[in-house]
C-alpha positions as CSV (number, residue, x, y, z in Angstrom):
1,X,8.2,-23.7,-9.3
2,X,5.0,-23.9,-6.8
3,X,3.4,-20.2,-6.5
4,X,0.7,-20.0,-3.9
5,X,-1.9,-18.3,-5.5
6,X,-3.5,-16.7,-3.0
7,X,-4.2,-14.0,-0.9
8,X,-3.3,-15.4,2.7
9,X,-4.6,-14.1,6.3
10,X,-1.6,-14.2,8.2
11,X,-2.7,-12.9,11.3
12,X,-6.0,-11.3,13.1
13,X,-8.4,-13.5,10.8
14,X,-9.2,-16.2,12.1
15,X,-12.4,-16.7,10.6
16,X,-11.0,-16.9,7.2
17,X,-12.2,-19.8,5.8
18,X,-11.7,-19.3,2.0
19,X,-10.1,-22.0,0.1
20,X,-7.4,-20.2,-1.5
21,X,-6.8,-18.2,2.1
22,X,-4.5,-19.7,4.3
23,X,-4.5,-18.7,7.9
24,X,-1.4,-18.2,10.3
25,X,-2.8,-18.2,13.8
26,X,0.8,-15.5,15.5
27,X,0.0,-12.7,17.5
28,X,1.1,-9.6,15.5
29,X,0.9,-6.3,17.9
30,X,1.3,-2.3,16.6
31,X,3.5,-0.4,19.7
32,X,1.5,2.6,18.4
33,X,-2.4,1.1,18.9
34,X,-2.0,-2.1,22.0
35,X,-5.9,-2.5,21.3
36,X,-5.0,-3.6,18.4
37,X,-4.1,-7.2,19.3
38,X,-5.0,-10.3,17.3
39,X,-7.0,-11.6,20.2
40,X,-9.5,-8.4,20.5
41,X,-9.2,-8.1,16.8
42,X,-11.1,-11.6,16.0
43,X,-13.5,-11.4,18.9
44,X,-14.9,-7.3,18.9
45,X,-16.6,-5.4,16.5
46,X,-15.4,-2.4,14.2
47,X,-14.7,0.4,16.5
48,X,-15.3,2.9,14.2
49,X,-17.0,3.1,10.8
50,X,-14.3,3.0,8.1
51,X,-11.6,0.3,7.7
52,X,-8.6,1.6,6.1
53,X,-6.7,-1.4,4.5
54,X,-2.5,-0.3,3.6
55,X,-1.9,-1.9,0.5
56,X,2.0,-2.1,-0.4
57,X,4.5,-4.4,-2.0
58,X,8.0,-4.1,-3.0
59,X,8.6,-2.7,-6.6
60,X,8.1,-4.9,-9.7
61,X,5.6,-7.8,-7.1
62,X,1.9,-6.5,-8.8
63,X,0.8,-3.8,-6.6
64,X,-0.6,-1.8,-9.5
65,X,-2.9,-4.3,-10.9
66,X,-4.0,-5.5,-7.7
67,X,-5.3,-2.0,-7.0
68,X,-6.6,-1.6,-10.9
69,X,-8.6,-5.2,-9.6
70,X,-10.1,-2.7,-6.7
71,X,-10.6,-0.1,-8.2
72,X,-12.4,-1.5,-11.6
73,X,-13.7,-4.7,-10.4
74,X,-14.9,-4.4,-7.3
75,X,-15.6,-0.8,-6.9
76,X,-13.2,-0.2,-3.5
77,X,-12.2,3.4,-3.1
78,X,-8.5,3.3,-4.1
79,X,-5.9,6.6,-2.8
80,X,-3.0,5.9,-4.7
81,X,-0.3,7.7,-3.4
82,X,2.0,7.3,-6.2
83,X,-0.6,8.7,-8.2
84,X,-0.7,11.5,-5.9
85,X,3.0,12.5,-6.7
86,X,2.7,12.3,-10.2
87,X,-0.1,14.8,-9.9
88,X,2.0,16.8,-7.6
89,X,4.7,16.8,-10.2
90,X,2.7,17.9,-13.0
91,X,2.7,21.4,-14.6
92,X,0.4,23.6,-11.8
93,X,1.4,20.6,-9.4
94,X,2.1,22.1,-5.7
95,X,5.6,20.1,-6.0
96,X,6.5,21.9,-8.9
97,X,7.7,25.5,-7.2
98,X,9.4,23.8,-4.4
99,X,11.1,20.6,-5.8
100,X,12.5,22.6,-9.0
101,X,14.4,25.6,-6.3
102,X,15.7,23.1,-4.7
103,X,16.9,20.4,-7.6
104,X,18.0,23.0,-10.3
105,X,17.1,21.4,-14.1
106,X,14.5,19.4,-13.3
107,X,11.7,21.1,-14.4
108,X,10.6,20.6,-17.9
109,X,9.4,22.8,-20.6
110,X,6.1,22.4,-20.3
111,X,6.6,22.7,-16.4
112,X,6.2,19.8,-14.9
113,X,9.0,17.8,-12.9
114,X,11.1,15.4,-15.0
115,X,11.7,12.8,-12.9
116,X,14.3,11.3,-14.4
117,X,16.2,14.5,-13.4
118,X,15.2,14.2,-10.1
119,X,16.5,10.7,-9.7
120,X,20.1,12.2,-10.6
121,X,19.4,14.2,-7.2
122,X,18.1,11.9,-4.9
123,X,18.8,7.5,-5.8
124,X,21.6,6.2,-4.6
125,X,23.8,6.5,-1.4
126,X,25.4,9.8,-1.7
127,X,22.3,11.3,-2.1
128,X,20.2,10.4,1.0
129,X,20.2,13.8,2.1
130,X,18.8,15.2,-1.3
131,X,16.3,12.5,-0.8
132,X,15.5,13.8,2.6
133,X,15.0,17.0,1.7
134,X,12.6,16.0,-1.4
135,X,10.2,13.4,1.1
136,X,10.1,16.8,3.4
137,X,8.5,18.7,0.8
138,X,6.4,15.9,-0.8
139,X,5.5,14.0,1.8
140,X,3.0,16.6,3.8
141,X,1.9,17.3,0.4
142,X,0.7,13.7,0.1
143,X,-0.7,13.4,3.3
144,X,-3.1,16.2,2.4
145,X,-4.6,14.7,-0.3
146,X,-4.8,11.4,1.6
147,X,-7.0,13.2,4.0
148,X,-9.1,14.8,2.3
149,X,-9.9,11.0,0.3
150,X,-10.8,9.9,3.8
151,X,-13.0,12.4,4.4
152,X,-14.5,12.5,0.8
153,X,-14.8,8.5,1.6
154,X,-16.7,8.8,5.1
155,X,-19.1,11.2,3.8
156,X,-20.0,8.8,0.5
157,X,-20.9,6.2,3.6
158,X,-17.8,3.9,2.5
159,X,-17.0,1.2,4.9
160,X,-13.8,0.1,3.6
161,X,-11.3,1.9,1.7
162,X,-7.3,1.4,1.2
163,X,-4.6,3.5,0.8
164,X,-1.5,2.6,-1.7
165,X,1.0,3.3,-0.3
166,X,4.5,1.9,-1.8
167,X,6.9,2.6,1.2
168,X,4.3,2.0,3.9
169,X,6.6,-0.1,6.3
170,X,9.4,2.2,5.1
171,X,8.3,5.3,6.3
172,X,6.4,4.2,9.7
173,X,2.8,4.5,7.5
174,X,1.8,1.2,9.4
175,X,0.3,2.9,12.8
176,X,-1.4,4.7,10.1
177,X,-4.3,2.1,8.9
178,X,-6.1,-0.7,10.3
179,X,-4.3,-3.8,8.3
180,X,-2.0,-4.5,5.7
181,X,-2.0,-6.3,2.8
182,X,1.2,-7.1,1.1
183,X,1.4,-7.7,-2.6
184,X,3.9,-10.5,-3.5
185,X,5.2,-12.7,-6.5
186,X,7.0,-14.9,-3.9
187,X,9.8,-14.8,-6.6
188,X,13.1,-12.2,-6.3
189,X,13.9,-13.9,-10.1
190,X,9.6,-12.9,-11.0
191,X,10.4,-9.3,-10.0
192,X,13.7,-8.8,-11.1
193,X,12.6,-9.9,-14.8
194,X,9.7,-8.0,-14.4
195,X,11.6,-4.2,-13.4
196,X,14.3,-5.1,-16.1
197,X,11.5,-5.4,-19.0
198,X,10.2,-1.7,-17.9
199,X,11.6,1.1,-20.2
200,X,14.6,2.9,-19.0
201,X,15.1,1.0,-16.0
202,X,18.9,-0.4,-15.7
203,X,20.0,-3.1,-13.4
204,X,21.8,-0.2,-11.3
205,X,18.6,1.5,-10.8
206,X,16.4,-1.3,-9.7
207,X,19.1,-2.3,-7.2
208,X,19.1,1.3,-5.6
209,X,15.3,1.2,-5.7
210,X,15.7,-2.4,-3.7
211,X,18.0,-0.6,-1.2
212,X,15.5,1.7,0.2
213,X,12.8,-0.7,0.4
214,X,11.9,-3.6,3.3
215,X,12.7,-6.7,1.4
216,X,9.9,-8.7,0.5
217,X,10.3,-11.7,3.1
218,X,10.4,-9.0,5.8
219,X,7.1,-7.4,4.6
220,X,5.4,-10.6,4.1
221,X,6.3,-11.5,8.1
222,X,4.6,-8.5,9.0
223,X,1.6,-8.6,6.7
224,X,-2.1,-9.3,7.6
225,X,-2.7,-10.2,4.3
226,X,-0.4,-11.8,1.6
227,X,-2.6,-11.5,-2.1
228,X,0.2,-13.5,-4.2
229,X,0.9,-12.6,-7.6
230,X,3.4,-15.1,-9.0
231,X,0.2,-16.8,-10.7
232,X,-2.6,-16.0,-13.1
233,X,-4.3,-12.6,-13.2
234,X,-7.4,-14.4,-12.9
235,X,-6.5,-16.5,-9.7
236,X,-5.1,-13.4,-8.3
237,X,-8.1,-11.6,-8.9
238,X,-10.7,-14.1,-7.7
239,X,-8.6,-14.2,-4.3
240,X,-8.8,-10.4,-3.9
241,X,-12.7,-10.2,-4.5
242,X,-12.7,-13.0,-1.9
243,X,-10.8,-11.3,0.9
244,X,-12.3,-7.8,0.4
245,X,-16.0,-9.4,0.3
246,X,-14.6,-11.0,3.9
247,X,-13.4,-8.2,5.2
248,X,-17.1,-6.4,4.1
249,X,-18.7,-9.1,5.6
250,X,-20.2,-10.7,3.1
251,X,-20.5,-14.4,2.1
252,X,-20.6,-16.2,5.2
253,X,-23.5,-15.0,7.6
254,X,-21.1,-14.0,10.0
255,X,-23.1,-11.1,12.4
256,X,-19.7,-8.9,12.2
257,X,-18.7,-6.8,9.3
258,X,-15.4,-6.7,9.8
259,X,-12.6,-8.9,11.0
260,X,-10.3,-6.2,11.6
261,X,-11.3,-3.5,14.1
262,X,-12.0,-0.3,12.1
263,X,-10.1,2.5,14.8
264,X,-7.5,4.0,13.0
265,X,-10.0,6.7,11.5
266,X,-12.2,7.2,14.4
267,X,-8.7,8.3,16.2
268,X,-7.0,10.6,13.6
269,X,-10.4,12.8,13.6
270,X,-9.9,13.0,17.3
271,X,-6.7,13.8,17.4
């Protein structure tokens, strides 16, 4: 089985000359920023000061280690949303009060939220509507902390941060960030085996998990940036420090920065 091990600029990059970064020369457009176009994007510089990279990949494809590799190796500030949750969930969490009156049982002694309790309420198709009502409460709880990360992140003088966010494409997070790099075994039988061997996950689970997510093709076609894991740790991480030092500038004497115009944050403080 050939793995690409690589993470590949799809679109917007056209600079990337990288050996294990192969380049896709499509126009990819956002209806919520026009500016935004692959042509202005490979030819202006940052508009603003920040880039905000949306990292994402479909359960089980290596988004967690790929943001460990940010985080630890290369020192990139990291919001990780599902980290977020789980602190929102914990005992004192601001989930706590409202998820447990609405989803009776699932708070645990100790007074956290026991999420596999919740998932009786909300996986599967007869319970979109619980799931609704759960992403109504959470969700504006999660965007709170993810703002106040950016702001943190601009004052510390960062020029490049990303956001983890698992359901990105699912939930219209896209307009929210300035690329997007999807993480990818380029293998359904890589991630299948890989949810399976996780503890208390069941097949039935993992296939309700699959059915609220963009499959992996789809995300990939609509990525900036593929960083493929379906090959060693090692390769993977030597072809993230090479497309984050890129997307810093570094490396290559080029006079601009950043390949991506940096806008999204510039326009969220205005608005």
């Amino acid at each position: 089985r050939h793995m690409r091990c690589a993470a590949e600029a799809v679109a917007r990059v056209a600079r990337f000359t990288h050996p294990n970064i192969q380049t896709n020369h499509r126009t990819r457009t956002r209806a919520a920023h026009p500016s935004h176009s692959c042509a202005s994007a490979s030819t202006e510089g940052p508009g603003g000061t920040m880039l905000l990279l949306g990292l994402t990949g479909s359960i089980g494809m290596g988004k967690s280690a790929v943001s460990s590799m940010l985080t630890k190796k290369l020192g990139v500030p990291v919001l990780d949303s599902d980290a977020v949750v789980h602190e929102l969930y914990s005992p004192g969490g601001a989930a706590v009060e409202p998820v447990g009156a609405l989803f009776p049982g699932v708070v645990t002694p100790e007074g956290g939220i026991s999420r596999p309790e919740l998932s009786k309420f909300v996986l599967g198709p007869t319970n979109e509507s619980n799931m609704a009502a759960l992403e109504a409460i959470v969700h504006p709880l999660v965007d709170a902390s993810r703002w106040k990360f950016l702001e943190d992140a601009e004052r510390a003088g960062e020029t490049l941060v990303v956001l983890d966010i698992p359901l990105l494409y699912e939930k219209g997070y896209e307009s929210t960030v300035d690329a997007v790099a999807v993480v990818s075994a380029g293998s359904e039988e890589t991630q299948r085996e890989r949810v399976l061997s996780r503890p208390g996950m069941s097949a039935e689970k993992f296939e309700d998990i699959l059915a609220r997510q963009v499959p992996d093709g789809e995300k990939r076609k609509r990525a900036d940036f593929i960083i493929d894991t379906g090959c060693s740790l090692a390769d993977t991480e030597a072809a993230v420090g090479a497309l984050i030092e890129k997307l810093k500038g570094g490396g290559d004497g080029v006079g601009v920065p950043l390949y991506v115009r940096a806008a999204v944050w510039e326009r969220m403080k205005r608005e």
